[in-house]
ROVOLUM-371711 format. One record per residue (C-alpha): x negated, z, y; residue in three letters. Coordinates in steps of 0.001 Angstrom, whole numbers, padded with zeros to 6 digits, always signed. Each point is the difference from the previous one (the first is absolute). Example, Ala and Ser with C-alpha at 12.3 -4.5 7.8 and 13.67 -1.06 7.14 Angstrom:
ROVOLUM-371711
-012300+007800-004500ALA/-001370-000660+003440SER/
***
This chain:
ROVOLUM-371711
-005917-017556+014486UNK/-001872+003088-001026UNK/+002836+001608+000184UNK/+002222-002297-001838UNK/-001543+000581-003048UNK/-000267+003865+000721UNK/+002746+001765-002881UNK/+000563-003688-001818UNK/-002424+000525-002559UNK/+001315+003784-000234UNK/+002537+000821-002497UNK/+001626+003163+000813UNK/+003922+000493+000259UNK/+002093-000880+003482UNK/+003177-001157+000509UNK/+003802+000923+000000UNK/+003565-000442-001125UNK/+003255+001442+000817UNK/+003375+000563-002038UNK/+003802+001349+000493UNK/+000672+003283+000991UNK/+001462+001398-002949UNK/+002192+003406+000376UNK/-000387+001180-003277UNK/-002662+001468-002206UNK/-001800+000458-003342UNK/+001140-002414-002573UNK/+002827-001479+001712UNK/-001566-000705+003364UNK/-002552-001979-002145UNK/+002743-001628-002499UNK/+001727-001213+003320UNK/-003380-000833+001684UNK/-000506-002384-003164UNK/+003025-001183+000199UNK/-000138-001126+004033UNK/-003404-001632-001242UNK/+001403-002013-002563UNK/+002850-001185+002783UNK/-002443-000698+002611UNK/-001792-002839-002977UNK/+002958-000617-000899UNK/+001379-001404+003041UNK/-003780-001394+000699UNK/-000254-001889-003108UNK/+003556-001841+001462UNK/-000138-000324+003359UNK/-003707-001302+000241UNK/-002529-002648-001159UNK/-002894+000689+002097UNK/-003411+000455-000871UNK/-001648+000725+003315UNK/+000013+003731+002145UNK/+000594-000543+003433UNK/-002712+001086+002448UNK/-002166+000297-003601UNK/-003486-002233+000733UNK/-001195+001015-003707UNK/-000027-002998-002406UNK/+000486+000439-003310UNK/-001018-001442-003194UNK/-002637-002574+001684UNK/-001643-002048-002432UNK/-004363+000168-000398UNK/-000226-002872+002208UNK/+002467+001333+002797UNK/-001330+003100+000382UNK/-004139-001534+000736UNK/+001963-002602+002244UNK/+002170+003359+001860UNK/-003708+001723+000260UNK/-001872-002704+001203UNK/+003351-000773+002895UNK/-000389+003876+000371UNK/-003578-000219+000924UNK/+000487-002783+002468UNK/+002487+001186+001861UNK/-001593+002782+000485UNK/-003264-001593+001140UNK/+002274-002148+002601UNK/+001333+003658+001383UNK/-003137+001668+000204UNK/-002060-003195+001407UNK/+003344+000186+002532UNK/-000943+003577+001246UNK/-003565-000567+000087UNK/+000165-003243+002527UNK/+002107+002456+002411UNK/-002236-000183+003111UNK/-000810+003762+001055UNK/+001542+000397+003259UNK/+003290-001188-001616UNK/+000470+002166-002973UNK/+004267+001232-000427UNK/+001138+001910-002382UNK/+001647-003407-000725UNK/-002401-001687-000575UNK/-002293+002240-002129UNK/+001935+002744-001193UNK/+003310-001494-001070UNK/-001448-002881-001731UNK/-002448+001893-002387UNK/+003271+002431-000354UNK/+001814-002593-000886UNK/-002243-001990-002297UNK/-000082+003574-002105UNK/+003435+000190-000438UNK/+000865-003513-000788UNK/-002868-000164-002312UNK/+000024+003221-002260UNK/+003098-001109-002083UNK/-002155-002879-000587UNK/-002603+001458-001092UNK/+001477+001879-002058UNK/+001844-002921-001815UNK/-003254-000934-000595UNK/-001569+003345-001430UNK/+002821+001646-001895UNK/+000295-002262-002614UNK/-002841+001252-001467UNK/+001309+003029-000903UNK/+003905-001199-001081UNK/-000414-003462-001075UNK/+000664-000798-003465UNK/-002221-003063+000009UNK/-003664+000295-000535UNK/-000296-003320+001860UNK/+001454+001971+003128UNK/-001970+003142+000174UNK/-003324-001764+000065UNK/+000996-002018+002789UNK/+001460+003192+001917UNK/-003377+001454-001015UNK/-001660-003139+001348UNK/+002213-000244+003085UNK/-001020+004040+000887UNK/-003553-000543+000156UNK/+000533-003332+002166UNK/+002248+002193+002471UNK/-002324+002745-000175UNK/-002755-002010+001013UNK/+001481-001220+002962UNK/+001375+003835+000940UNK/-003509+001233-000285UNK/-001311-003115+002314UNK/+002465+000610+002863UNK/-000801+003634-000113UNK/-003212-001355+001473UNK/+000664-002246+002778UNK/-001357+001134+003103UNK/+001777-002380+001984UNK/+003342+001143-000700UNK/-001463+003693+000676UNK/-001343-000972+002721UNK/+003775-000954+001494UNK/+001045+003291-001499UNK/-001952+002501+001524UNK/+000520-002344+003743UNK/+004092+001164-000780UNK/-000742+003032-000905UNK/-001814+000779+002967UNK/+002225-001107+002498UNK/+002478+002439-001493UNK/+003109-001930+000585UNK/+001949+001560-003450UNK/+003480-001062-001045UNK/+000009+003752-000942UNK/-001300+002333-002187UNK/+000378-001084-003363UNK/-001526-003572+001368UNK/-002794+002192+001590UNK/-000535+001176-003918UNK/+000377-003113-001205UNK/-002513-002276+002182UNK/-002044+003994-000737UNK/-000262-001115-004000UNK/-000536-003494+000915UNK/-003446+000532+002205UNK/-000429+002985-002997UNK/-000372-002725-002780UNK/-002815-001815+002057UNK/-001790+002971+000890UNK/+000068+001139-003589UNK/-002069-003423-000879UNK/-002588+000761+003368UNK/+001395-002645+002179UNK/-000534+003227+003268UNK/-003801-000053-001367UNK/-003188-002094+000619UNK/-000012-002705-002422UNK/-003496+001650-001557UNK/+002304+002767-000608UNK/+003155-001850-001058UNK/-002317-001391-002789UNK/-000909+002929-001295UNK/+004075+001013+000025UNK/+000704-003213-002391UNK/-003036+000922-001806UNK/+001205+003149-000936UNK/+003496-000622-000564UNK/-001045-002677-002693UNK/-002553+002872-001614UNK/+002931+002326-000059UNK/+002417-002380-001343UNK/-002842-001151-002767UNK/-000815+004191-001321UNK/+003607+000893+000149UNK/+000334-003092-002491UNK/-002531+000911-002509UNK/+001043+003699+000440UNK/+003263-000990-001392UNK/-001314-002121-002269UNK/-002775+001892-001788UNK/+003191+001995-000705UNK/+002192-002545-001034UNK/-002603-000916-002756UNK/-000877+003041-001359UNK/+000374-000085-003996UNK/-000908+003212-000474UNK/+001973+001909-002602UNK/+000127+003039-002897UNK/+000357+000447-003535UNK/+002662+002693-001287UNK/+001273+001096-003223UNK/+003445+000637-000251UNK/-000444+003347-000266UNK/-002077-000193+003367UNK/+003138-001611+001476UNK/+002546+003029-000844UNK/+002607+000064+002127UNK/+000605-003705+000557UNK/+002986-001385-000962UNK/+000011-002454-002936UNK/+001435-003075+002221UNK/-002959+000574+002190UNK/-002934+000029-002948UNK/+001973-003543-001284UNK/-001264-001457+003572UNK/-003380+001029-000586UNK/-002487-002429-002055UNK/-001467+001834-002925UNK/-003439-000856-000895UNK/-002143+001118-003156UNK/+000519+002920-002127UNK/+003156+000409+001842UNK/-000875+001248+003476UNK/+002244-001003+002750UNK/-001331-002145+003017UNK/+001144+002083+003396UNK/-001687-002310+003191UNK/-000128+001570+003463UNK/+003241-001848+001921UNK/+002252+002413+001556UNK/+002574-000150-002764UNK/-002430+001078-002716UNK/-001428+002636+002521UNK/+003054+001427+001105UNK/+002137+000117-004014UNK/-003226+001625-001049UNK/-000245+002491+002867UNK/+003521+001026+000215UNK/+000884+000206-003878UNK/-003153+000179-002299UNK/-000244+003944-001459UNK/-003889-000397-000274UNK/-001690+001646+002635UNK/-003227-001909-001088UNK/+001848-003379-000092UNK/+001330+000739+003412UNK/-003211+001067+001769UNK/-002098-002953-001870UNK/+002421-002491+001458UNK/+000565+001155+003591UNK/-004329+000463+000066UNK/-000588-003159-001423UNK/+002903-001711+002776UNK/-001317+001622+003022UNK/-003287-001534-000851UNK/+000850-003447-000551UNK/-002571-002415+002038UNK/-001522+002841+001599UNK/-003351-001224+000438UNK/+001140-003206+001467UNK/+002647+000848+002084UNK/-001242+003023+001493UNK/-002846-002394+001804UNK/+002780-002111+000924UNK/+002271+002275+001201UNK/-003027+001508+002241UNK/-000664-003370+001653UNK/+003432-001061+000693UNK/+000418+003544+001792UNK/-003270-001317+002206UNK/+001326-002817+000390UNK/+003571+001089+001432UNK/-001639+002367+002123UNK/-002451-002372+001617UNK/+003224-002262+000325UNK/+001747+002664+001893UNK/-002706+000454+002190UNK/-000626-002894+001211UNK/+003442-000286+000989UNK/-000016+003169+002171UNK/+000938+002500-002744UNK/-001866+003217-001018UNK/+000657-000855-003503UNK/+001845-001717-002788UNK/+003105+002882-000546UNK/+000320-000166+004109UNK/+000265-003440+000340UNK/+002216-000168-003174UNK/+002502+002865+001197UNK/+000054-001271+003752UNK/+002797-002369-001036UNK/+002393+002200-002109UNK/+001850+002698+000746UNK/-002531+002951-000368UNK/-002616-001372+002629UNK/-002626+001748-001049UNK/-002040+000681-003012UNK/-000535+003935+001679UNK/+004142-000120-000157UNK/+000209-001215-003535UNK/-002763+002820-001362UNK/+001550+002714+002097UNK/+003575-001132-001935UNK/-001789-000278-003211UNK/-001496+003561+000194UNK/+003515+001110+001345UNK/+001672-001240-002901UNK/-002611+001474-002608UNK/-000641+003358+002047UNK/+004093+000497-000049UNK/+000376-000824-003677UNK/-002519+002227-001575UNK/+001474+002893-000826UNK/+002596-001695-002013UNK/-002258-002173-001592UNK/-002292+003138-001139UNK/+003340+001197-001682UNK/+001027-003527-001798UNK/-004022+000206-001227UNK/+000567+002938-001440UNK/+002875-000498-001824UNK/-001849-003400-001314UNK/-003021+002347-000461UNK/+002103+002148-002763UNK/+001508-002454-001576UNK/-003144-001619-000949UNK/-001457+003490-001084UNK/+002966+000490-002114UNK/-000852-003776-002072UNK/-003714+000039+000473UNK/-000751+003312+000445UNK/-003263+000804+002028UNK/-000859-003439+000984UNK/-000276-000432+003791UNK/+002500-001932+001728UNK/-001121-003510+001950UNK/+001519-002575+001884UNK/+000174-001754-003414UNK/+002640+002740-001176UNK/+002101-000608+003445UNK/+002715-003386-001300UNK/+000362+001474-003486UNK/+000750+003476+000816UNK/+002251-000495+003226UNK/+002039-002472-002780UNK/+000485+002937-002488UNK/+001174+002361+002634UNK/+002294-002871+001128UNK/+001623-000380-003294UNK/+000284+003623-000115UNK/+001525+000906+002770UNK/+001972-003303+000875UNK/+003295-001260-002441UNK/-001186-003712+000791UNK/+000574-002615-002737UNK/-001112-002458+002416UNK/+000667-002906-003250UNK/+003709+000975+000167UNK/-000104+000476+003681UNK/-000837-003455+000279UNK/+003605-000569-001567UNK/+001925+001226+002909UNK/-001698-002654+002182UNK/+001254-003812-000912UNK/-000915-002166+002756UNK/+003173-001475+001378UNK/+001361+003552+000617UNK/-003632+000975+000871UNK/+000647-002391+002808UNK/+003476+000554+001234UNK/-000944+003217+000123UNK/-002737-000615+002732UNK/+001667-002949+001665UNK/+003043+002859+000458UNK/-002956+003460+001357UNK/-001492-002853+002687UNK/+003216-001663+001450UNK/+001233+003368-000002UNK/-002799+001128+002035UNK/-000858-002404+001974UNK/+003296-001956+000738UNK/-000387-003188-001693UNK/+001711-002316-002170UNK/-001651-002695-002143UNK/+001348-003026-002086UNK/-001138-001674-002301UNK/-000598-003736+000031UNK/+001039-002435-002764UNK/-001715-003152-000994UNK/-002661+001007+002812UNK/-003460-002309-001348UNK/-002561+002139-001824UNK/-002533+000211-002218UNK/+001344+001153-002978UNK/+003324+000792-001473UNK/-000595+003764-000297UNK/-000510+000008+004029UNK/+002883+000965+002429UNK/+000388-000374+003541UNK/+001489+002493+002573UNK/+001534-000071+003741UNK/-000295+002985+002009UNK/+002359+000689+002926UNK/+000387+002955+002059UNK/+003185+001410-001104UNK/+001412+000811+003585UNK/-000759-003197+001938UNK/+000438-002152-003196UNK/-003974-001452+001189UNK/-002271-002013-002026UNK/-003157+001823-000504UNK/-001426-001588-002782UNK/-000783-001010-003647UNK/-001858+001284-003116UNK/-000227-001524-003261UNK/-000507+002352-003242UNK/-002495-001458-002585UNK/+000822+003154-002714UNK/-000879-001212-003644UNK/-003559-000463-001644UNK/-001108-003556-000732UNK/-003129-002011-001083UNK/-002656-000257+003177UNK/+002714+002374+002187UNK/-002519+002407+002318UNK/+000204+003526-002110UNK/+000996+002932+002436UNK/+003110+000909+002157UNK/-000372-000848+003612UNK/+001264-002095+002730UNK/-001060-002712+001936UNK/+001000-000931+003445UNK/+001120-003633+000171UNK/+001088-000512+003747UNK/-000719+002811+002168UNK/+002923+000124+002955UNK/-001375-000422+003936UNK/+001505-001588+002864UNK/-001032-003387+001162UNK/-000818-001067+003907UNK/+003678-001659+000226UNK/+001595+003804-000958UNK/+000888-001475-003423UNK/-000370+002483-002979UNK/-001883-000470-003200UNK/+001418+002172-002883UNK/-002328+001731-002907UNK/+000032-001369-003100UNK/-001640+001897-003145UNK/-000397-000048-003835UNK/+000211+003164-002402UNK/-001976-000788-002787UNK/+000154+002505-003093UNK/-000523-000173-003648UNK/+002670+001066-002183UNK/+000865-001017-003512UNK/+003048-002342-000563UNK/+003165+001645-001818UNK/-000091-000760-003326UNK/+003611-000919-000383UNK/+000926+003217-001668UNK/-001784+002744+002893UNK/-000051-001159+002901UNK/-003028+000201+002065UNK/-001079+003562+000567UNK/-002905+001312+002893UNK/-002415+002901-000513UNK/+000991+002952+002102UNK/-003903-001169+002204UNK/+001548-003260-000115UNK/+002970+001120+002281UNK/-001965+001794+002018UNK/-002425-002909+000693UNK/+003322-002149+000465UNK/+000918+002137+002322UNK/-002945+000240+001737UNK/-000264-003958+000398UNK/+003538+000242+001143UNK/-000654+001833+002917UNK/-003217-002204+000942UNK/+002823-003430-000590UNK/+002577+002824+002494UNK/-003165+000490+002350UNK/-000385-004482+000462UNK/+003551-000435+000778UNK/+000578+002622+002390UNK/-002783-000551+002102UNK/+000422-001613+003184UNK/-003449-000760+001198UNK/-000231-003169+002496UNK/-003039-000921-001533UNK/-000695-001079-003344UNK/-003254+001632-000409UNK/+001398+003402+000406UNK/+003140-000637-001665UNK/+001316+001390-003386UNK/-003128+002204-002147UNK/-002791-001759+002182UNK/-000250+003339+002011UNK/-002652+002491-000542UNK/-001106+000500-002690UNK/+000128+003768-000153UNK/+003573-000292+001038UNK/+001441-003063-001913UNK/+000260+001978-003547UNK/+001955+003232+001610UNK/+003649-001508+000295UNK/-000239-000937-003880UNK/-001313+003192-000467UNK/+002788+001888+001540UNK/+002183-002084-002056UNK/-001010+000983-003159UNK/+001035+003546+000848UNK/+003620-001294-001001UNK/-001458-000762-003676UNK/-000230+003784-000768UNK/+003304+002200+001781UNK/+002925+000243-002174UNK/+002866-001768+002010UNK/-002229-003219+000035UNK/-001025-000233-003436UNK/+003612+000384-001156UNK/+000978-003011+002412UNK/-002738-002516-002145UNK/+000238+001529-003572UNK/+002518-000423-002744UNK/-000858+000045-003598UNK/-000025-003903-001086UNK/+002519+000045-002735UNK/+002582+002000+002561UNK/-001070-000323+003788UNK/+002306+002587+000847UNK/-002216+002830-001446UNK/-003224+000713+002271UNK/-002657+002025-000622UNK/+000658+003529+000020UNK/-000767+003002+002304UNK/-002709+001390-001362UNK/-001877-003325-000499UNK/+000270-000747+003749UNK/-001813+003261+000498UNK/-002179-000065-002540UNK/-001190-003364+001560UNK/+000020+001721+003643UNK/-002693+003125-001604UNK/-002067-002436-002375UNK/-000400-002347+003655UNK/-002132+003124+001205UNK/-001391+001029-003503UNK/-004006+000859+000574UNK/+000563-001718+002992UNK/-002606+002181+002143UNK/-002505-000857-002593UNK/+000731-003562-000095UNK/-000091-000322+003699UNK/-003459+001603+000276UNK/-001437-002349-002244UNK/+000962-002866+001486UNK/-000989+001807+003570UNK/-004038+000292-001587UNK/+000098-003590-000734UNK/+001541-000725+003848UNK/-003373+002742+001101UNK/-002458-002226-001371UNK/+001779-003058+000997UNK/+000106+000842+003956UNK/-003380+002040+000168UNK/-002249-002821-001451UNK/+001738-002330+002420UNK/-000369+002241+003040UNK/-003844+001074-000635UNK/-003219-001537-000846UNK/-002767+000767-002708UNK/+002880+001810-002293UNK/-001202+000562-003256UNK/+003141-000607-001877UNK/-001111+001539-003080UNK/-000517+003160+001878UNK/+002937-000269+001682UNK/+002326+000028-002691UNK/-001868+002178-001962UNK/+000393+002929+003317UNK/+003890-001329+000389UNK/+001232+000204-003376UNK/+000258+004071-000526UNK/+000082+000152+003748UNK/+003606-001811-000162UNK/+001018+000556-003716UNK/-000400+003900-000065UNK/-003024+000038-001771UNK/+000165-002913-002634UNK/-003391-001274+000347UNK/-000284-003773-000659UNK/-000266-001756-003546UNK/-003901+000325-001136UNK/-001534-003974+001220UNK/+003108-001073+001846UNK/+000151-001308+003270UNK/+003310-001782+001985UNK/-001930-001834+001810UNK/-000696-002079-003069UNK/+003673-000608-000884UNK/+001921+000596+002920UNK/+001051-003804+000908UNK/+002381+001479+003219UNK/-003788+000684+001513UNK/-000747-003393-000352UNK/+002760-002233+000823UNK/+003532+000111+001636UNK/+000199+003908+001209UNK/-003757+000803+001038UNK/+000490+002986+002491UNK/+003999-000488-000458UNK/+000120+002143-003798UNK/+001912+002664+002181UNK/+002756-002455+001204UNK/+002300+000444-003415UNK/+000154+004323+000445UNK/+000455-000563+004163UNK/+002894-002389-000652UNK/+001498+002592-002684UNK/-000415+002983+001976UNK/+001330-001635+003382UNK/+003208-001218-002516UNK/+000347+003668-001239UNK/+000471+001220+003456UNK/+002284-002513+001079UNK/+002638+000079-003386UNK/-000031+003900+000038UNK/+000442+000137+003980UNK/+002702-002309+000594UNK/+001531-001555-003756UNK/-000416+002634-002590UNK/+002923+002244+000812UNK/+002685-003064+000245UNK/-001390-003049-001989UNK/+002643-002499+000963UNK/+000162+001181+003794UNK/+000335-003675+002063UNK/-000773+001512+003439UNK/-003353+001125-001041UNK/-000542-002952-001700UNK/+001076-002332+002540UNK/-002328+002040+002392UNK/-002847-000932-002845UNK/+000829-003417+000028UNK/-000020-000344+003724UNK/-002793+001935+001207UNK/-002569+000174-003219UNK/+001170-003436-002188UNK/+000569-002181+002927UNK/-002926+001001+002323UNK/-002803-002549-001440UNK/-003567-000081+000103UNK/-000079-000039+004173UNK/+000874+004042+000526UNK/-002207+002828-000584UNK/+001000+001296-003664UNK/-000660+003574+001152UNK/+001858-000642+002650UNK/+003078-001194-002595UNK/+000612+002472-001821UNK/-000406+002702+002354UNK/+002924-002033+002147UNK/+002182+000561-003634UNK/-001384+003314-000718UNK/+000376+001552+003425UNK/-003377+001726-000744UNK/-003517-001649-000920UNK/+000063-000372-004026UNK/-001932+002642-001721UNK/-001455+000758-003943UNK/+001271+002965+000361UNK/+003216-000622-001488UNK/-001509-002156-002725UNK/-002128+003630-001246UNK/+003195+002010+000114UNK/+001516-002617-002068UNK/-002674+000089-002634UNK/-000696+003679+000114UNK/+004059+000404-000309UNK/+000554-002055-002889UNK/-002659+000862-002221UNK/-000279+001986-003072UNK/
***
């Protein structure tokens, strides 16, 4: 059950479609693409009345009282199973009787689950999302109790060791089963086990009030207008303006981040990124000092040396020696460059400010004037090249292309809202099923706010050889056309559509036989690299032709020298940028991999050590605002550059030179998308690169399209 729940409560992006081969391109390919579309629901809107998916276990639009009633039938069943596999007497312990059962009860019972916890984050009824906020905590519960039965470990480990595997992705699978109890003590002395739970609840209770000491910091500043020069008028509106007229600028991101990247004032600037990178530092540098304690004593006790070991043991990298040695690569390799880009930064500032050093303050404001220097990017008009529909075709077109699908879409399918639609996916030679996804695009009142996807049914095969297909949901927030323009997307909201595409491509292709390494519940390291590779196709020319068109006359896309204008900007300052967000990955993986750190120190001795000199702000300290230290990505911070450098290798390698090449992306399909979470991901990609992948490439991309 422990592994049911595993990925339900994570939104990310996974799932897939298909669409017609169309032998055309440009305009027309998409004109006739929108055309076959409208036939398709055309012809669906006829011939059919149904509300149901076939082979779909996800329930929609349950009512407050069904979805406690599914939960509490969800937590029953799974009781019965589990109190099934425990009563196995030892000396007659199958693979049918143990393994296939709890394999089984995962399947059957994830689309469940998830009927009963996505609600909360689509439902348009208040009523709704409390109970699906209710229902989670009751499901959780249980998930966190059976993650602690000893008897049903105890029946485990007697299968395990008589070795008798149905192969090896079941020998992984019953591996990540015994995993989950181990990870709670159930292989320790029950003194010791104690002191596991003890410290899991400690950690659990100073991540919390990490978080939260940060989520109720008031702090703010006080700015004249003059103070504020540089900001554009809309922004000041948003801004509350106190006495004597002095504008009200708090420390959330968005304040942070328009000041930093547009205010003229060097003063301003410096005042505000000081005053931010000391917000609850007091408090939450105690905090943050314990809860490293506390993980390593946790990791410890369960046979680690400490926290970063046990916490990269399960992902890709394996070891926290691998991940600093990759970090230092990446850095090391990128310096030179980087002491160029700071010296171009460094001249620009003398040339406003004259002799006034430059700090890490100066970095977002400067990098944005050499960017609208150097860069013809109107991204406001840009964003009229991109209306959704065509947006979409567009992309529906690049990945059936690719990949050799074709996808339909349903009419009168039951959802939650009118703005949702619902797609087939088939592979386009065999004319096979693989699955569904619904699209949830437009804002709305208690919608969750970001881009991502969500896996509804992951696909696995059950003991009688019968096939259960993925299901997922693309959720994104775009505004509704207002009758005369139609909907329009950001140029970084097509790339993050594109990005959740490929994670919705990566869930359908997969062809796990197990549902808890089907779809994006891989590793963790690995499971953002396919989307990653796919938004590659966001910035070559041929591609960004195929989904723009200006919205008053599709048939005009954006020109040439915007596509590579977009291609250089991608890499603009990009050495720089990477080697700040490497210092804050240092300090992340060395206070989890040593003890006694003093993480004031530290990051006062990595700060010019990484970022060529730039010593750090006077008073500031990450470790007092730095909530990916605390909670969700503690000794993981490196897992977002690892996926984008392993992508870089992989699009340059084998997709860059012909985009729209189906053997190569058949042959990424088959051995990288449809592999699941049972094969070594090293192992993957080396099988589709030939070679082992290497950053290599991802430096000579960098150093080659920079300034």
């Amino acid at each position: 059950m422990e592994s049911e729940r595993n990925g339900a409560k994570k939104l990310s992006s996974k799932s897939k479609v298909g669409s017609y081969i169309v032998p055309l391109t440009g305009a027309a390919a998409l004109l006739t693409l929108a055309a076959s579309f409208a036939i398709t629901a055309i012809n669906h809107r006829r011939n059919s009345k149904r509300k149901d998916l076939p082979g779909c276990d996800f329930r929609v639009n349950l009512s407050a009282s069904e979805i406690l009633k599914l939960a509490d039938r969800i937590i029953a069943k799974s009781k019965e199973v589990h109190d099934a596999v425990a009563s196995v007497p030892l000396d007659k312990v199958t693979y049918k009787n143990v393994i296939s059962p709890l394999a089984e009860l995962e399947a059957q019972q994830f689309p469940l689950m998830q009927s009963c916890v996505v609600p909360k984050f689509v439902s348009t009824s208040d009523k709704v999302r409390k109970a699906s906020i209710e229902a989670e905590k009751k499901i959780d519960a249980h998930v966190s109790s059976c993650s602690k039965r000893e008897d049903v470990y105890r029946v485990l480990k007697v299968f395990s060791a008589k070795g008798e595997w149905m192969g090896p992705e079941a020998r992984h699978y019953v591996q990540c089963l015994i995993r989950d109890f181990e990870q709670n003590g159930l292989d320790l002395t029950s003194t010791k086990r104690e002191e596991v739970q003890r410290l899991r609840a400690q950690i659990d209770e100073l991540s919390f009030q990490y978080v939260q000491n940060l989520n109720y910091d008031a702090t703010y500043l006080l700015f004249s207008e003059n103070e504020l020069a540089g900001l554009p008028t809309e922004f000041l509106k948003t801004l509350e303006e106190v006495e004597n007229g002095m504008f009200k600028v708090t420390l959330k991101s968005n304040h942070v981040a328009a000041v930093l990247e547009l205010c003229m004032i060097g003063k301003t600037r410096r005042l505000v990124a000081m005053t931010y990178g000391k917000r609850c530092a007091k408090v939450n540098l105690s905090v943050l000092e314990e809860l490293v304690q506390a993980r390593h004593k946790f990791a410890r006790l369960l046979g680690y040396s400490n926290y970063a070991d046990y916490a990269v043991s399960f992902r890709m990298a394996k070891t926290s020696s691998k991940v600093l040695q990759f970090l230092e690569g990446i850095s090391s390799s990128l310096s030179d460059l980087a002491q160029k880009e700071l010296a171009v930064l460094k001249e620009l500032k003398k040339q406003e400010e004259g002799e006034i050093p430059f700090g890490v303050e100066d970095l977002l404001y400067y990098v944005k004037k050499v960017e609208q220097q150097e860069f013809d990017l109107d991204f406001g008009a840009l964003k009229q090249y991109f209306p959704v529909n065509l947006v979409l075709s567009g992309i529906f077109k690049i990945f059936q292309d690719l990949f050799g699908l074709r996808f339909e879409e349903i009419a009168n399918a039951d959802v939650w809202h009118s703005d949702v639609k619902v797609f087939s996916a088939f592979d386009l030679s065999s004319g096979e099923l693989l699955g569904y996804f619904y699209l949830d695009m437009y804002t709305r009142e208690g919608k969750y706010g970001q881009t991502c996807m969500v896996a509804l049914q992951n696909g696995s095969v059950a003991f009688n050889g019968a096939r259960q297909i993925p299901v997922a949901l693309l959720i994104s927030q775009l505004q509704k056309d207002t009758g005369r323009v139609p909907s329009l997307l950001r140029f970084s909201e097509v790339v993050s559509f594109f990005h959740e595409f490929g994670h919705v491509v990566q869930h359908m292709c997969n062809h796990a036989s197990f549902s808890r390494l089907s779809g994006v519940r891989v590793d963790p390291d690995f499971v953002e690299i396919p989307a990653h590779v796919q938004e590659n196709w966001c910035y070559e020319s041929l591609s960004l032709k195929l989904i723009s068109g200006f919205y008053q006359d599709i048939t005009k896309p954006i020109k040439e020298e915007i596509c590579k204008s977009l291609k250089r900007w991608r890499y603009s300052f990009s050495a720089l940028k990477l080697k700040q967000e490497v210092l804050y990955c240092l300090f992340d993986q060395i206070i989890h991999s040593a003890d006694d750190v003093d993480i004031v120190e530290l990051f006062k001795h990595l700060h010019p050590k990484v970022m060529l000199g730039l010593p750090v702000l006077e008073g500031t300290n990450p470790a007092s605002c730095f909530p990916r230290c605390a909670i969700g990505y503690e000794a993981a911070c490196y897992s977002r550059i690892w996926s984008e450098v392993f992508a870089a290798d992989i699009f340059t390698s084998m997709f860059r030179d012909d985009l729209l090449n189906q053997n190569v992306g058949m042959q990424f399909r088959t051995k990288v998308l449809a592999s699941g979470g049972a094969k070594d991901p090293v192992e993957i990609l080396s099988d589709f690169l030939g070679r082992e992948p290497s950053i290599r490439t991802f430096i000579d991309n960098v150093i080659g399209c920079s300034l």
